[in-house]
C-alpha positions as CSV (number, residue, x, y, z in Angstrom):
1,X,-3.9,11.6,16.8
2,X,-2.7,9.1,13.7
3,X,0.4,8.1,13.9
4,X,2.6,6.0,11.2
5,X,4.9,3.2,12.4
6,X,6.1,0.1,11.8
7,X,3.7,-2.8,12.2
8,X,4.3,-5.1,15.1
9,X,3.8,-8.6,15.9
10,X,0.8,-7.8,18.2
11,X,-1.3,-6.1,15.1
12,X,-0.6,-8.5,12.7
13,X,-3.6,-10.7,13.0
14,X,-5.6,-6.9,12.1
15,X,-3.6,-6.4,9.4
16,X,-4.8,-10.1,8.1
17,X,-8.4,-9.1,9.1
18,X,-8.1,-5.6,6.8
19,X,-6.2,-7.9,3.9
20,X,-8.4,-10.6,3.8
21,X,-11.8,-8.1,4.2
22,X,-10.2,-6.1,1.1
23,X,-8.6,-8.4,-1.1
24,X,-10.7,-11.4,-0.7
25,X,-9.2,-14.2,-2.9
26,X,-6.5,-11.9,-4.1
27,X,-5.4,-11.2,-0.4
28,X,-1.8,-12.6,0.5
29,X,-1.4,-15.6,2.7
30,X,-0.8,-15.3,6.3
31,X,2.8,-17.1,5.0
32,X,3.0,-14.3,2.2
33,X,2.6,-11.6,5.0
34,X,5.0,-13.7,7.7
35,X,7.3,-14.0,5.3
36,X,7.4,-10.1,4.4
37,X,7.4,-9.4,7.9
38,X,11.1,-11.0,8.1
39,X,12.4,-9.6,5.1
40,X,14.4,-5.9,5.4
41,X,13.5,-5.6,1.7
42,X,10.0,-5.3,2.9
43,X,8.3,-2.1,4.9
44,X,5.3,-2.9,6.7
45,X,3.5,-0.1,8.1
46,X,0.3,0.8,9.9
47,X,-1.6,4.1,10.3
48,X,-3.1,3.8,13.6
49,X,-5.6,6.3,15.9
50,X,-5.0,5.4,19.0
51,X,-3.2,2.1,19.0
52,X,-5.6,0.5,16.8
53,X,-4.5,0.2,13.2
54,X,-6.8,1.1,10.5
55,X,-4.7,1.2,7.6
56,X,-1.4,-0.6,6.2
57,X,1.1,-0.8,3.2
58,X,3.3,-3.2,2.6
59,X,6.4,-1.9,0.2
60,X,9.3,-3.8,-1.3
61,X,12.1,-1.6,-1.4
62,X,15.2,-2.1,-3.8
63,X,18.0,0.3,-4.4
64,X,16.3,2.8,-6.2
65,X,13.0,2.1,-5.8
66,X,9.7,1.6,-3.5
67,X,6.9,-0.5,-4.8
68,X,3.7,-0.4,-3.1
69,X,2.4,-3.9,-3.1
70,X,-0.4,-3.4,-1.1
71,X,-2.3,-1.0,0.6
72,X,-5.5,-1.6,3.1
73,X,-8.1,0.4,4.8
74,X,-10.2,-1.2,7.1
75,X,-13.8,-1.2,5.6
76,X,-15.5,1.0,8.4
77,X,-12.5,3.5,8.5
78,X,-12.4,3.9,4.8
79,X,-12.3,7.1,3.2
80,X,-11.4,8.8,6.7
81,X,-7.4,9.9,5.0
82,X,-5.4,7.1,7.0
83,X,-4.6,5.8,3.4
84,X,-3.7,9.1,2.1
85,X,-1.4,9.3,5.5
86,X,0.4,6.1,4.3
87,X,1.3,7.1,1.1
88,X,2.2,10.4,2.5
89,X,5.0,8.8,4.5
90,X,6.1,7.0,1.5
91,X,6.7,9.7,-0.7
92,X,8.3,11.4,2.2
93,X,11.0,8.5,2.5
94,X,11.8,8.4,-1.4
95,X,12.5,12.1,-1.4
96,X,14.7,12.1,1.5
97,X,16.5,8.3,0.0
98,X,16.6,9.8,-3.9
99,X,14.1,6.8,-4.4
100,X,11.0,6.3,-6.6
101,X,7.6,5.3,-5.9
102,X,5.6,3.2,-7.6
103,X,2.9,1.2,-7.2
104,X,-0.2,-1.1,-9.5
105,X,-3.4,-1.0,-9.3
106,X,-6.8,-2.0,-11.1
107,X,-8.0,0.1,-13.6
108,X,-11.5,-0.3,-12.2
109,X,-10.3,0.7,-8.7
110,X,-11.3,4.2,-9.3
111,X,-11.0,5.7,-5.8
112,X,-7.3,4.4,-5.6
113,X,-6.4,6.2,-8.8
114,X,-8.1,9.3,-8.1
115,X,-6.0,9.4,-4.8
116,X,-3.2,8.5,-6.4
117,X,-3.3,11.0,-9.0
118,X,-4.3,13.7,-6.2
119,X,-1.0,12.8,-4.6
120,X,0.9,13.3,-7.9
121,X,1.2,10.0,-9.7
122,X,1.4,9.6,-13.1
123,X,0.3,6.1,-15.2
124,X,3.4,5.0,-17.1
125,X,2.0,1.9,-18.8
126,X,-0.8,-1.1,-18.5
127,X,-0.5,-4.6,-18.2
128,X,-3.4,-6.4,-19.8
129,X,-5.4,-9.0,-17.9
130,X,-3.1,-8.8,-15.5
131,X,-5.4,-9.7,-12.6
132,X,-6.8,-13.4,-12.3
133,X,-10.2,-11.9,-12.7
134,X,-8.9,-10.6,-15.9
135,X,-8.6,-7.0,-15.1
136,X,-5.8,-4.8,-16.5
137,X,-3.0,-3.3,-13.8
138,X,-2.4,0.4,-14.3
139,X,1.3,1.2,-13.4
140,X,2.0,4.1,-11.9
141,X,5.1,6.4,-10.8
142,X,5.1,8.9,-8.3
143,X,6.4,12.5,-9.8
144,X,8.6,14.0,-7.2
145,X,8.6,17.6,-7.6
């Protein structure tokens, strides 16, 4: 069965395995990720099937508002809804704190936005070359119903 929790000290070398396997050169640092993991501004959570973890997000979290600044499947679990499961969780957290959600992403990362829109996001706005490989950032909002 998944399960959503918080991310613990003993999973955090997977979570660098899933980051750096995703993100590549764009992945935080180890120091980006400890650094988050010490912050309460920051939620760090896993989607995990039987202890192991699969998937994570990493959110900052202000007073009105989550932004999802990153957001991992492992390669050989990918497309299995542990993603989906994450975001879940987040949009049930800003209903029940009057929060928003929002969150960036690359406007070639066509999977991500078609999840994203499935879950009832909306694009707000661009930023233009954005990305150090010179990709645009899509911004988008979640629309709580």
């Amino acid at each position: 069965m998944v399960q959503i929790r918080k991310i613990n000290k003993c999973d955090f070398e997977k979570l660098l395995v899933i980051s750096f396997e995703q993100f590549k050169n764009e992945s935080w640092s180890k120091e980006q990720y400890s650094a988050a993991f010490c912050d309460d501004n920051y939620i760090l959570l896993g989607c995990y099937l039987e202890q192991d973890l699969k998937s994570f997000v990493v959110a900052n979290e202000s007073l009105d508002d989550v932004n999802i600044l990153m957001l991992a499947t492992s390669e050989n679990d990918k497309r299995e809804g542990y993603a989906k499961e994450l975001i879940q969780y987040l949009q049930n957290y800003v209903k029940k704190h009057n929060k928003t959600l929002s969150l960036e992403v690359k406007e070639n990362n066509l999977p991500a936005i078609g999840l994203y829109t499935k879950l009832d996001f909306k694009v707000v706005y661009m930023r233009k070359h954005y990305y150090k490989d010179g990709q645009n950032a899509i911004i988008m909002f979640y629309n709580q119903k």
